[in-house]
gemmi code that builds the backbone of each chain (N, CA, C; Angstrom):
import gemmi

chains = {
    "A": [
        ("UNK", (0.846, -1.187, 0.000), (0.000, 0.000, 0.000), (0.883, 1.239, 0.000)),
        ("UNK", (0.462, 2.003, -0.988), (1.642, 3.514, -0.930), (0.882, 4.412, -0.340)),
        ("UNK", (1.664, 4.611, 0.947), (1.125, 6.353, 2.242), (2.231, 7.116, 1.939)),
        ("UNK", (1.910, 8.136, 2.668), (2.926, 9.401, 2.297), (2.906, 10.312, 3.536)),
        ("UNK", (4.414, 9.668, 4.767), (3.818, 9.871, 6.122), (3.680, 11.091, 6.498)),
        ("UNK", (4.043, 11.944, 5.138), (3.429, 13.795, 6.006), (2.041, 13.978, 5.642)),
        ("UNK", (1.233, 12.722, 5.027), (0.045, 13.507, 4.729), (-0.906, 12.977, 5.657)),
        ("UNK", (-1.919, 14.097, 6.252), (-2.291, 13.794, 7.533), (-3.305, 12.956, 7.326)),
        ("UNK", (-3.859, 12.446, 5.641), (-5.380, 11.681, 5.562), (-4.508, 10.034, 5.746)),
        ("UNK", (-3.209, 9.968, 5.378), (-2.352, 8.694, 5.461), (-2.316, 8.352, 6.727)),
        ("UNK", (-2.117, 9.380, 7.940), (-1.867, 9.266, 9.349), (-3.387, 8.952, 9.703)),
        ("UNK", (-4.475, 9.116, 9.284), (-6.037, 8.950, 9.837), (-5.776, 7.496, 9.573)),
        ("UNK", (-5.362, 7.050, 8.077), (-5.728, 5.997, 7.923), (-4.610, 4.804, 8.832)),
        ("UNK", (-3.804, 5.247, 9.081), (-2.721, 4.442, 9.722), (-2.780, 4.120, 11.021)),
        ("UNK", (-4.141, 5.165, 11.692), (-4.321, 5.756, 13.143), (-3.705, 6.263, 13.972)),
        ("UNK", (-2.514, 6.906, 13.395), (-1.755, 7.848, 13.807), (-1.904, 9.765, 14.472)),
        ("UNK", (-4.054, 9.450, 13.643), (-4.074, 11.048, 14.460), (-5.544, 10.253, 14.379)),
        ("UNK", (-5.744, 10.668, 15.399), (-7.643, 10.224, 15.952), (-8.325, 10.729, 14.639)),
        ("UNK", (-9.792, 9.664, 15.000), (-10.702, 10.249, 13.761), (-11.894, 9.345, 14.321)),
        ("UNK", (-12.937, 9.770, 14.198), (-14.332, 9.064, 13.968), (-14.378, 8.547, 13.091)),
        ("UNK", (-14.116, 7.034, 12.998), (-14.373, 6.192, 11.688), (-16.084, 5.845, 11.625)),
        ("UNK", (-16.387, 5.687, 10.627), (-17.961, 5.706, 10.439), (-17.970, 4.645, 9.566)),
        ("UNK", (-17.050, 4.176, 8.730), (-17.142, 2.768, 7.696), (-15.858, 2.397, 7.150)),
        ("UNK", (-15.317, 1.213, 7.420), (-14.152, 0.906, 6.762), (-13.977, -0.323, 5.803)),
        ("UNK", (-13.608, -0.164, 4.631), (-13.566, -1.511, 3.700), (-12.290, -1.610, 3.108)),
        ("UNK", (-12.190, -3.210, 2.979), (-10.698, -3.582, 2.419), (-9.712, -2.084, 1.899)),
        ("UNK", (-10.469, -1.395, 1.199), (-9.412, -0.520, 0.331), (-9.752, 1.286, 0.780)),
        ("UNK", (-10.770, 1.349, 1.904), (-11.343, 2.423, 1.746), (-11.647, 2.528, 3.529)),
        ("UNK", (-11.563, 4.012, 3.801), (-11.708, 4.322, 5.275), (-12.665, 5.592, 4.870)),
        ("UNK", (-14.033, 5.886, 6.118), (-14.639, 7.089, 6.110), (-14.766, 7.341, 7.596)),
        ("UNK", (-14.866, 8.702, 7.254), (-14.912, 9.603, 8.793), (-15.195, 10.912, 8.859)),
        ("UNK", (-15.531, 11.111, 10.036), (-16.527, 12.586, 10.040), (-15.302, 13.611, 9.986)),
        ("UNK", (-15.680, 14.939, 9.315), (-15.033, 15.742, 8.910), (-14.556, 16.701, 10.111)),
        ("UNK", (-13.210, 17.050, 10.635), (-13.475, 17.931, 11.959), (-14.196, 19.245, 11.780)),
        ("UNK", (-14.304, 19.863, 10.596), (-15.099, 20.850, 10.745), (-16.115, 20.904, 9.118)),
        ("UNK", (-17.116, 20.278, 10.619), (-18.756, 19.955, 9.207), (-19.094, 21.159, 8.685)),
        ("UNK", (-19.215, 21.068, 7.427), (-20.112, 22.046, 6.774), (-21.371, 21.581, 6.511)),
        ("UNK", (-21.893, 20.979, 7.391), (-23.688, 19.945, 7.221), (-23.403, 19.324, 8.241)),
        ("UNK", (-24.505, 19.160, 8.789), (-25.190, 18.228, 10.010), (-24.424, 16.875, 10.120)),
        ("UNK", (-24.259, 16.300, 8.865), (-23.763, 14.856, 8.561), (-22.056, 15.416, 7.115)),
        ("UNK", (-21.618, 14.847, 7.824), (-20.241, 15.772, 7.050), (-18.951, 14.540, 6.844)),
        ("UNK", (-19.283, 13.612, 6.311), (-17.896, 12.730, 6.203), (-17.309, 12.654, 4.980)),
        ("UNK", (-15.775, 12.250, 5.236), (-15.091, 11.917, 4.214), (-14.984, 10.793, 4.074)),
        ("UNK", (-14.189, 10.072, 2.405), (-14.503, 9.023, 2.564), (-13.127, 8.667, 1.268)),
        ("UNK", (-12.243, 8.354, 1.830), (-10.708, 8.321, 1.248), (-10.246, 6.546, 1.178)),
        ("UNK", (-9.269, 6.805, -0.245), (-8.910, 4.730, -0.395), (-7.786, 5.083, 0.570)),
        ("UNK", (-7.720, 4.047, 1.270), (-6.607, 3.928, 2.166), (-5.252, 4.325, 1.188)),
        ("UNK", (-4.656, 3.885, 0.134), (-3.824, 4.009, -0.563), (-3.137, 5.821, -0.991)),
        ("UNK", (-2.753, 6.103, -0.297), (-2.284, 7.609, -1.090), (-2.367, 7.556, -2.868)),
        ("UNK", (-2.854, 8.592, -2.755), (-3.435, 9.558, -4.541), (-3.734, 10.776, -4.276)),
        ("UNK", (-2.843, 11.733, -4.835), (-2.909, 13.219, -4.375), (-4.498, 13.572, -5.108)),
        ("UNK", (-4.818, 13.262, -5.695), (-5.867, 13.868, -6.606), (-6.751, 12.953, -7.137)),
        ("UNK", (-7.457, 13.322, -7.836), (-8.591, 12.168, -8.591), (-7.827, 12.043, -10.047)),
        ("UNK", (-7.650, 12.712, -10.742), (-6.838, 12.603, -12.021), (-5.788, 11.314, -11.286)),
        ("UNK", (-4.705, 11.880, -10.739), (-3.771, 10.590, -10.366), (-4.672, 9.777, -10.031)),
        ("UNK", (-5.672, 9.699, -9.116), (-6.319, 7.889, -9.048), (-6.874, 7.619, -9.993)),
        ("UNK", (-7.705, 8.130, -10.872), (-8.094, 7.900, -11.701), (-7.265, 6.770, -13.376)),
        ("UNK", (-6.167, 7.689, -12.795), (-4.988, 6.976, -13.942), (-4.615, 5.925, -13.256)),
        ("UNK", (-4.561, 5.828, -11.871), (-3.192, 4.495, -11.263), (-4.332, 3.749, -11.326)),
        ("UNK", (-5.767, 3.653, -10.474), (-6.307, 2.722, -9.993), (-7.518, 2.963, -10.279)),
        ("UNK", (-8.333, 2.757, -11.418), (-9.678, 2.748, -11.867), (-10.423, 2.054, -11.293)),
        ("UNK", (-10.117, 0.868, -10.495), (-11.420, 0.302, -9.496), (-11.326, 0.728, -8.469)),
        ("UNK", (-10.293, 1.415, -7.722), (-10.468, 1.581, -6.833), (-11.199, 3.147, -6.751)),
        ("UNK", (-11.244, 4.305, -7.661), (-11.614, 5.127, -7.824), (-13.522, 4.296, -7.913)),
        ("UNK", (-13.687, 3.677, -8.660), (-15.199, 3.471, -8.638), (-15.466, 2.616, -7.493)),
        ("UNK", (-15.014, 1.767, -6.598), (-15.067, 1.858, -5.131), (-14.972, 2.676, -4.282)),
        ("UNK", (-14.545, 3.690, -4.444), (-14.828, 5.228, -3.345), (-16.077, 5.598, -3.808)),
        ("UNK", (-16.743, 5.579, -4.879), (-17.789, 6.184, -5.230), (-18.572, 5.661, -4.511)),
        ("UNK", (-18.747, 3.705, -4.712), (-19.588, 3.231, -4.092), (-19.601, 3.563, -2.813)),
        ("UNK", (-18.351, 3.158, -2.183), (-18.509, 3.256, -0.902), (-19.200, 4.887, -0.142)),
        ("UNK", (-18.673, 5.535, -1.055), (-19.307, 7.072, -0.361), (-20.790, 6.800, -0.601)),
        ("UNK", (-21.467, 6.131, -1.498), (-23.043, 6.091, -1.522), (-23.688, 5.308, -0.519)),
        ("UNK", (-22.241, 4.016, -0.244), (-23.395, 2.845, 0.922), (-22.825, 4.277, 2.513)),
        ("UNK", (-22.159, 4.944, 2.055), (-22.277, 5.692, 3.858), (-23.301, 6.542, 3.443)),
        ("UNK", (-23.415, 7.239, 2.510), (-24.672, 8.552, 2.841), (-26.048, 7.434, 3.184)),
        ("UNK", (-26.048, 6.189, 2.796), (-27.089, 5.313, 3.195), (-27.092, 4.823, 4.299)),
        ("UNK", (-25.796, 4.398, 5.013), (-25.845, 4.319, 6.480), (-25.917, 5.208, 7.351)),
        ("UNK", (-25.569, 6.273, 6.612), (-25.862, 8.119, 7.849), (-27.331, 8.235, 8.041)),
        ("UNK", (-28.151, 7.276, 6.657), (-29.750, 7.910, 6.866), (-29.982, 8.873, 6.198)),
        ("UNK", (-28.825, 9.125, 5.393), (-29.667, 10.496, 4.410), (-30.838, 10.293, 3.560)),
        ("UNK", (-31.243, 10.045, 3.783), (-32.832, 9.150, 3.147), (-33.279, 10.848, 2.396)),
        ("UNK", (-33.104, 11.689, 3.190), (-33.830, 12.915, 2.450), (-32.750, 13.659, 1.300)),
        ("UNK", (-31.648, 13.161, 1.423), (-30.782, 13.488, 0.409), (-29.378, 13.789, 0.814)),
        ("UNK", (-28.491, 14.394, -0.075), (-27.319, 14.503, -0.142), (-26.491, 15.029, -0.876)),
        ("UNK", (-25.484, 15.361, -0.784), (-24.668, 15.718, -1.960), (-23.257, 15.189, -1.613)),
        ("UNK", (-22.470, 15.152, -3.056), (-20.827, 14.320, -2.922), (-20.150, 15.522, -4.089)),
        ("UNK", (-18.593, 15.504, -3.151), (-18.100, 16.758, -3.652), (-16.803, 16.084, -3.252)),
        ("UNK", (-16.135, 16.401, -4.820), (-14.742, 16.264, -4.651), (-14.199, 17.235, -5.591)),
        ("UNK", (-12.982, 18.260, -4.970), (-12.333, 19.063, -5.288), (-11.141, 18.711, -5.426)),
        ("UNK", (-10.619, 19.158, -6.755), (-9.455, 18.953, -7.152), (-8.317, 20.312, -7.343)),
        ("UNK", (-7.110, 19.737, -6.783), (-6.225, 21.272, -7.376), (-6.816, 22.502, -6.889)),
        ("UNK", (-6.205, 23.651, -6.838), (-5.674, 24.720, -6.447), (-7.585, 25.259, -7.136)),
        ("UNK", (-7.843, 25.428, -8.547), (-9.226, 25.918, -8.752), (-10.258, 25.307, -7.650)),
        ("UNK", (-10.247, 23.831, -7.978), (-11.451, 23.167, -7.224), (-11.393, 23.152, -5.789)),
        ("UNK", (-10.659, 24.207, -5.057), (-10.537, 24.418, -3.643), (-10.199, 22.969, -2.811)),
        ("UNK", (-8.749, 22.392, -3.479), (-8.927, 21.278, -2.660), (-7.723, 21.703, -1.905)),
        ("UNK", (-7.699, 20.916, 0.164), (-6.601, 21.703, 0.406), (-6.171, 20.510, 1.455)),
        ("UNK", (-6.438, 18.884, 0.935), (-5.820, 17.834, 1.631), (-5.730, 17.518, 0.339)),
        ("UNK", (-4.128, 16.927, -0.074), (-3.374, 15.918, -1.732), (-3.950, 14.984, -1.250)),
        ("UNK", (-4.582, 14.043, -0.671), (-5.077, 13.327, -0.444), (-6.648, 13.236, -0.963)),
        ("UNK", (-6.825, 12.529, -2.014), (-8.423, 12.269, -2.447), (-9.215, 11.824, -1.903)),
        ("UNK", (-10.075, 12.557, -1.925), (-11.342, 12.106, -0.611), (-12.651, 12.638, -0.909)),
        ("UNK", (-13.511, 11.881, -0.974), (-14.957, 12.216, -1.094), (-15.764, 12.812, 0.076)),
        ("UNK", (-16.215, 13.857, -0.354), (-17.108, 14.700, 0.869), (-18.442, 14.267, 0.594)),
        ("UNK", (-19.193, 13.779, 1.657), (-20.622, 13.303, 1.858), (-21.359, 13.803, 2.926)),
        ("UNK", (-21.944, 14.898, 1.739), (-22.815, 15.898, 3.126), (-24.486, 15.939, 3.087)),
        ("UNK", (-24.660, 16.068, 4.552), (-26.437, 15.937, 4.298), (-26.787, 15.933, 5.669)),
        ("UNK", (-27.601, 15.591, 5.957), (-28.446, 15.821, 7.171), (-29.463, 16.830, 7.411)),
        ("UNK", (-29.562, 17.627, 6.579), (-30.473, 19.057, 6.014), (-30.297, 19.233, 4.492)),
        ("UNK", (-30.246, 20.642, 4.505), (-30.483, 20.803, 3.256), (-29.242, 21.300, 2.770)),
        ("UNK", (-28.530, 20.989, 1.852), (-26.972, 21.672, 2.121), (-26.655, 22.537, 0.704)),
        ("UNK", (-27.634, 23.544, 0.697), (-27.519, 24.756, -0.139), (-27.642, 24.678, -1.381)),
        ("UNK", (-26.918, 25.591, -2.209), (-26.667, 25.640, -3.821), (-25.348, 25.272, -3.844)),
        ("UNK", (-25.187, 24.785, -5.323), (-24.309, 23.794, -5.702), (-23.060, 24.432, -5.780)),
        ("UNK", (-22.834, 25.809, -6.066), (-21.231, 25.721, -5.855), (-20.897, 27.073, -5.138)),
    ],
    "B": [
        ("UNK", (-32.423, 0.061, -23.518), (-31.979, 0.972, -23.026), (-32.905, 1.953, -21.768)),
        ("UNK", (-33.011, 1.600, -21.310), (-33.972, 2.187, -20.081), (-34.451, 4.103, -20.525)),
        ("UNK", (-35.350, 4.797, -20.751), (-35.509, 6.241, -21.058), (-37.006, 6.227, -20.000)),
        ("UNK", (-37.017, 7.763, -19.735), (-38.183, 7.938, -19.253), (-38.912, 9.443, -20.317)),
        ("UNK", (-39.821, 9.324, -21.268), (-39.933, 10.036, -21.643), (-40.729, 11.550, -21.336)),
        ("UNK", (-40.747, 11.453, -20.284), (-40.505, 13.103, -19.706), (-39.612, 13.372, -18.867)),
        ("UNK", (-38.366, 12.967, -19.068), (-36.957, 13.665, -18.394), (-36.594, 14.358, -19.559)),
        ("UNK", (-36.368, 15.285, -19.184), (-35.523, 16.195, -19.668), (-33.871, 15.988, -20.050)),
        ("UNK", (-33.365, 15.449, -19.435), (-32.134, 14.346, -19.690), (-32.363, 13.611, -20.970)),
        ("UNK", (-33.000, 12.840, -20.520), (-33.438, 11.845, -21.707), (-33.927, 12.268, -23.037)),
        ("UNK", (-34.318, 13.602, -22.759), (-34.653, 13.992, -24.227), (-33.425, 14.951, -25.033)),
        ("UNK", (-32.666, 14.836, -24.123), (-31.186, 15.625, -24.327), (-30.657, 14.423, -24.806)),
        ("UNK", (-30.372, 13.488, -23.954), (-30.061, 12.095, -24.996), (-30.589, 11.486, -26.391)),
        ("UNK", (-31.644, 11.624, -26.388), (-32.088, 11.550, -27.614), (-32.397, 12.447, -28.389)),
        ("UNK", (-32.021, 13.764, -28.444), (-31.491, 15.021, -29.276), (-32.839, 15.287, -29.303)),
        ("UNK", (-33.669, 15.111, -28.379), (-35.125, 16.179, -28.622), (-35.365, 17.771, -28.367)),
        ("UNK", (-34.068, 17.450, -27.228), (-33.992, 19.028, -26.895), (-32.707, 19.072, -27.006)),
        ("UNK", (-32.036, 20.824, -27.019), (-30.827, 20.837, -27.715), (-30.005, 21.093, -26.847)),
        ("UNK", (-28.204, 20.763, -27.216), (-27.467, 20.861, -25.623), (-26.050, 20.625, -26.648)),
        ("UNK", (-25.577, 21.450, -26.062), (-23.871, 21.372, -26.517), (-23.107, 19.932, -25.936)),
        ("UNK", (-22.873, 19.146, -26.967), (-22.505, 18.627, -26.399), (-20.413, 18.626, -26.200)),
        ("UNK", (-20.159, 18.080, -25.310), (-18.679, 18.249, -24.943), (-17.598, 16.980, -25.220)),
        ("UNK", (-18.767, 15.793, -25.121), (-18.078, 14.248, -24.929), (-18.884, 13.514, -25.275)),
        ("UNK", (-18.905, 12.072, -25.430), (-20.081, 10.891, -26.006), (-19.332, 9.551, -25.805)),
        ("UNK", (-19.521, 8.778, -24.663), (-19.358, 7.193, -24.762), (-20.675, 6.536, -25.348)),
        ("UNK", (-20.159, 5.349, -25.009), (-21.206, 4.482, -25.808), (-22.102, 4.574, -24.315)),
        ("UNK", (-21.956, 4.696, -22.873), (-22.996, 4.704, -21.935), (-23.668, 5.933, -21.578)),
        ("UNK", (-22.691, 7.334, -21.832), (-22.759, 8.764, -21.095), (-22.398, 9.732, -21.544)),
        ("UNK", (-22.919, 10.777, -21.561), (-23.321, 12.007, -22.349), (-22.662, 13.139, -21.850)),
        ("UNK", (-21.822, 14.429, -22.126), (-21.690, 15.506, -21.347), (-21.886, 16.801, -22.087)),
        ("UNK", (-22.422, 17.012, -21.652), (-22.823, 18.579, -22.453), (-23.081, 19.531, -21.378)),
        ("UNK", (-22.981, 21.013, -21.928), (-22.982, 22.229, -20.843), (-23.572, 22.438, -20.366)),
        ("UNK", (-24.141, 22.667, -18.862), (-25.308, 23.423, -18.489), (-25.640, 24.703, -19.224)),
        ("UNK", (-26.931, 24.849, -18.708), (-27.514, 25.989, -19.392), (-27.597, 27.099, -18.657)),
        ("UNK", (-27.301, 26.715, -17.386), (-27.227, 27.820, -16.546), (-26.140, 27.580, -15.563)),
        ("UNK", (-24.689, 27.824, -16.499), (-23.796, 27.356, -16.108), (-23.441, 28.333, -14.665)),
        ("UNK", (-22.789, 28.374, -13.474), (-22.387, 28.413, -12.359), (-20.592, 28.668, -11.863)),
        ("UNK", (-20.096, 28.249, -12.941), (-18.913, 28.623, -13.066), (-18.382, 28.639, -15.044)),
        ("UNK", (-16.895, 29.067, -14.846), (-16.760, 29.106, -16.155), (-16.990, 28.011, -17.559)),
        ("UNK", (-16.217, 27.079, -16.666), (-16.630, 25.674, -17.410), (-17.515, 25.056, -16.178)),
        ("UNK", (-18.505, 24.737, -16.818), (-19.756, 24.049, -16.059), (-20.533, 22.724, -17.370)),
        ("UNK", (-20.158, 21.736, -17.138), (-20.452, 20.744, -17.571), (-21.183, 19.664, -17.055)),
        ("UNK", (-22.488, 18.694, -17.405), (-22.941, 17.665, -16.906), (-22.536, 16.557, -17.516)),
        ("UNK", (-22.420, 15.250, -16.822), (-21.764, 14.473, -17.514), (-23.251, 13.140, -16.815)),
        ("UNK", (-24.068, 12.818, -17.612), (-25.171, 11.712, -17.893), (-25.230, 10.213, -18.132)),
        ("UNK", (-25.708, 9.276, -17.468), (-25.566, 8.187, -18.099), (-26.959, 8.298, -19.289)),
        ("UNK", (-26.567, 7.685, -20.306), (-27.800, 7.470, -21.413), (-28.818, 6.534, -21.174)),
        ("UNK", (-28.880, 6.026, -19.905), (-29.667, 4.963, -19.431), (-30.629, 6.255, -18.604)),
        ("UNK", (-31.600, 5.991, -18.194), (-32.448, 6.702, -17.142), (-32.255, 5.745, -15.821)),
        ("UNK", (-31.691, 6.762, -14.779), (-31.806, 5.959, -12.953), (-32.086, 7.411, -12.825)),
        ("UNK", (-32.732, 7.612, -11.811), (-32.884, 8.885, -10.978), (-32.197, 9.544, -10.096)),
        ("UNK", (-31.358, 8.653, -9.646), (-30.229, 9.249, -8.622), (-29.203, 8.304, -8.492)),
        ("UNK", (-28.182, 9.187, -7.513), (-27.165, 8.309, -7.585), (-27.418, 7.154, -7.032)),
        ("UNK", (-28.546, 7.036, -5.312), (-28.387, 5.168, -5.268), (-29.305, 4.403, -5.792)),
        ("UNK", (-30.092, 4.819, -7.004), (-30.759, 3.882, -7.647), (-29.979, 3.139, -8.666)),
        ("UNK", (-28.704, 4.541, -9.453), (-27.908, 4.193, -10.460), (-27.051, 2.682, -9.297)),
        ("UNK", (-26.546, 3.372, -8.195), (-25.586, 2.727, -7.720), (-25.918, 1.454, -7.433)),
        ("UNK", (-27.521, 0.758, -7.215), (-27.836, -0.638, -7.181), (-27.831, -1.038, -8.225)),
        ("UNK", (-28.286, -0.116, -9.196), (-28.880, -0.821, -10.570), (-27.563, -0.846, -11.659)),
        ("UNK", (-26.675, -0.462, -11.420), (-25.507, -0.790, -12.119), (-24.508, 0.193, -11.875)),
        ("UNK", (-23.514, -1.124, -10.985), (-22.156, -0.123, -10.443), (-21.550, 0.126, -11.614)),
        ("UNK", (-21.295, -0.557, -12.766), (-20.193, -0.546, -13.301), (-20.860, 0.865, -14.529)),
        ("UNK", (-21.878, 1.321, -14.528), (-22.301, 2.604, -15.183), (-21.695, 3.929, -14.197)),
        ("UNK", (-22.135, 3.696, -12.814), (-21.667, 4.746, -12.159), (-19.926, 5.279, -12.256)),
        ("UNK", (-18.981, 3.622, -12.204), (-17.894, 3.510, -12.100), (-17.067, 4.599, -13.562)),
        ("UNK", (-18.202, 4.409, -14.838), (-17.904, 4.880, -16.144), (-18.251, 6.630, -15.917)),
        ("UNK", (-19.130, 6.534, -15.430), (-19.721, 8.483, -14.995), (-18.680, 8.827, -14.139)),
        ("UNK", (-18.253, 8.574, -13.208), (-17.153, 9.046, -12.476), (-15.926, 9.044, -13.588)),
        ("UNK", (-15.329, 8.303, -13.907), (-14.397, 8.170, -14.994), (-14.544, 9.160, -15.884)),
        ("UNK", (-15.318, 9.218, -16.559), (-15.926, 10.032, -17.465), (-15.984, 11.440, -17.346)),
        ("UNK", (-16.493, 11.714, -16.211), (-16.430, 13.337, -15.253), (-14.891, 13.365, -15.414)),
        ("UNK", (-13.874, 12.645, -14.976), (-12.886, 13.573, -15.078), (-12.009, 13.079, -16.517)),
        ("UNK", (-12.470, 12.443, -16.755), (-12.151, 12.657, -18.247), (-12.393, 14.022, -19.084)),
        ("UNK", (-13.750, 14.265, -18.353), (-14.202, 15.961, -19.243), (-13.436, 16.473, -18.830)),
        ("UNK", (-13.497, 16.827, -17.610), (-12.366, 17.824, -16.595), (-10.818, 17.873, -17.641)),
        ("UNK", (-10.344, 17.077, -18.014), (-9.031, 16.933, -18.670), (-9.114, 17.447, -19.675)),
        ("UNK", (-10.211, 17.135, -21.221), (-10.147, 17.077, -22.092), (-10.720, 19.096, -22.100)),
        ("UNK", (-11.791, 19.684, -21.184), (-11.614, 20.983, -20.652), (-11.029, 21.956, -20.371)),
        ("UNK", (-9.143, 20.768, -20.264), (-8.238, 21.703, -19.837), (-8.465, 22.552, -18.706)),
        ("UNK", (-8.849, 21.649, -17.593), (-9.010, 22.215, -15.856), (-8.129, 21.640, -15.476)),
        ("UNK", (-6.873, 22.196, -15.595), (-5.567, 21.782, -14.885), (-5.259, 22.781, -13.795)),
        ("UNK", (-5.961, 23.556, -13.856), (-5.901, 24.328, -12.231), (-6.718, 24.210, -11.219)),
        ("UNK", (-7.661, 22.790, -11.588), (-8.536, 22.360, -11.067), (-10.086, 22.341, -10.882)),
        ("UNK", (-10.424, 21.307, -10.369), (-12.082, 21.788, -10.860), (-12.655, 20.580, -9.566)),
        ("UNK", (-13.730, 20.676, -9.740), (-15.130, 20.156, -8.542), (-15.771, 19.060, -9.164)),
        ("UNK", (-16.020, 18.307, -8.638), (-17.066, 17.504, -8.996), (-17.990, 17.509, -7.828)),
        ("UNK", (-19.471, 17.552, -8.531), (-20.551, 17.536, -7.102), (-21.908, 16.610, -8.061)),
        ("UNK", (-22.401, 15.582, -7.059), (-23.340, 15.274, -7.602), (-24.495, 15.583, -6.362)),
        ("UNK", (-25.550, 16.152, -6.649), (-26.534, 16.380, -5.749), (-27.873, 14.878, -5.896)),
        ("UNK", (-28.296, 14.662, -4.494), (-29.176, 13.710, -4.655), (-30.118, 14.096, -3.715)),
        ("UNK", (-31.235, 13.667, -4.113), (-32.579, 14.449, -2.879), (-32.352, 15.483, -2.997)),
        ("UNK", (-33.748, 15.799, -2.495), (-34.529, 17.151, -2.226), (-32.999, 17.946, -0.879)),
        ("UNK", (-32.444, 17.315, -0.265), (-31.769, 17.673, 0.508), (-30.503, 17.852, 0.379)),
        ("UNK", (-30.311, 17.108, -0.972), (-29.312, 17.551, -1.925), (-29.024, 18.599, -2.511)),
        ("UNK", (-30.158, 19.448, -2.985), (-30.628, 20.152, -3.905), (-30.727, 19.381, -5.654)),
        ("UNK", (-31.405, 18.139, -5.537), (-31.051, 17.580, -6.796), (-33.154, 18.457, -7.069)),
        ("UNK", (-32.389, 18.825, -8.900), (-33.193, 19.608, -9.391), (-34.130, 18.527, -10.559)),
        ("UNK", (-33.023, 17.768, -11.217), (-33.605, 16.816, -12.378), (-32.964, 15.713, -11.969)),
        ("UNK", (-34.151, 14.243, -12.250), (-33.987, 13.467, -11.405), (-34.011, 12.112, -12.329)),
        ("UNK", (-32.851, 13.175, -13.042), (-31.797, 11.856, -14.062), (-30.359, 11.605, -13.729)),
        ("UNK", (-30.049, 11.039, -12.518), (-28.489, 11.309, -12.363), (-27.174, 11.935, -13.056)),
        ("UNK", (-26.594, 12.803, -12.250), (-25.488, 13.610, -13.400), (-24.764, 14.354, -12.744)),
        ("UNK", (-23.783, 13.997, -12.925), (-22.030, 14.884, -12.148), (-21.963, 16.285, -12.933)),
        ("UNK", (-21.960, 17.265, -12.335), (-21.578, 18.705, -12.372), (-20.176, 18.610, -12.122)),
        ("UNK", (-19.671, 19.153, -13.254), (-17.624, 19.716, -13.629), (-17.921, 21.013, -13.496)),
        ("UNK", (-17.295, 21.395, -12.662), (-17.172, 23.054, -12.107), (-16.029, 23.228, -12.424)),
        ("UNK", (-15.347, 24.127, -13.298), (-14.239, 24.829, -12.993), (-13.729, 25.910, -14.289)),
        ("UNK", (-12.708, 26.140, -14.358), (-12.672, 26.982, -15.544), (-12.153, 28.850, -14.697)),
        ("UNK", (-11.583, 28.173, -13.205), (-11.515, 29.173, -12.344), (-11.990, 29.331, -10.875)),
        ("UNK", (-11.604, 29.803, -9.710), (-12.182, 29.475, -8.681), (-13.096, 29.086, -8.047)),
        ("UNK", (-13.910, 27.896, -7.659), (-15.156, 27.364, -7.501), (-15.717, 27.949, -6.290)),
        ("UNK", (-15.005, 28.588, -5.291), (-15.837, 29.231, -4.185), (-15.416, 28.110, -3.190)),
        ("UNK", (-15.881, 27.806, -2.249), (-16.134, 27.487, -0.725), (-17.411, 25.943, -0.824)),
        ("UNK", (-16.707, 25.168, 0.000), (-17.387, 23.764, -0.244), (-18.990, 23.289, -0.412)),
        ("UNK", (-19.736, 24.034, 0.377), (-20.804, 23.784, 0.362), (-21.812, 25.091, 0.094)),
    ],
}
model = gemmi.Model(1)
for chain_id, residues in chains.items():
    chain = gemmi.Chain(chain_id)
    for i, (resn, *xyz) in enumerate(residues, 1):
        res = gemmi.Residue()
        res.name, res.seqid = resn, gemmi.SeqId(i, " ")
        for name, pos in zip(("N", "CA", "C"), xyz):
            atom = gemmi.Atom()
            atom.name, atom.element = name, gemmi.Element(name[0])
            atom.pos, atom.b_iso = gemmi.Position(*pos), 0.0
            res.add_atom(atom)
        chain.add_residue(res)
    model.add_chain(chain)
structure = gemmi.Structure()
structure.add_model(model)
structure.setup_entities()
């Protein structure tokens, strides 16, 4: 498995810095965000370091469509029954500010306009 | 091929109504919003009709696995190398508006603040 021990989503997954785990599978760890922007606010990262979705996308194509899934069976175990939204930001435009790829799964209300 | 003929999606898929398009697999569609939100603002569709993401996501992972793929495939071929968003909204609590599943590519320049 390739981590990258300064990056702090590698240390969540290693359990090297506390975290509320909420679902963990062979290739994939989720956990609540320390600072929610929604009621229900988790991330949901492959254990494997990938600064970005482009890089996972290129190294590991199943495992990129296993984060997807997996971010859908948690907004289903959170109970978002009334809905949700999934947000992943990439690079410096798409306001991303962990190299670490990770799916945001927010809901628990109503969680605004789209961008 | 699964269609529902009053989605609006679906009639974008089948060229009833008109839509720029950007990309074309043999499963999924991307063409511009119409009321785009950022500079490049793109939807990226499966040509099948599911309504959301966890109906798509029971009823066939390996379509969702291609829409994710696909989303940042646009993102690339867009030339969002300074980055860009992906958000899919689901439920009313989502803010999902049309209830044909479909990844929003935000970027083309600063996307704003996560939620």
């Amino acid at each position: 498995m390739s981590t990258d021990p300064s990056c702090v989503f590698c240390r969540v997954v290693a359990g090297e810095l506390p975290s509320t785990v909420v679902a963990e599978t062979d290739r994939t760890l989720a956990f609540r965000d320390l600072h929610p922007a929604a009621p229900v606010h988790v991330l949901v990262v492959p254990k494997d370091h990938h600064p970005d979705l482009a890089a996972l996308s290129d190294a590991d194509p199943a495992l990129l469509a296993g984060l997807w899934a997996d971010a859908v069976a948690v907004a289903r175990s959170e109970g978002l029954d009334g809905g949700y939204r999934l947000v992943v930001n990439t690079g410096a435009d798409g306001g991303q500010t962990v190299f670490h790829v990770h799916v945001h799964v927010l809901g628990g209300g109503p969680v605004g306009t789209l961008a």
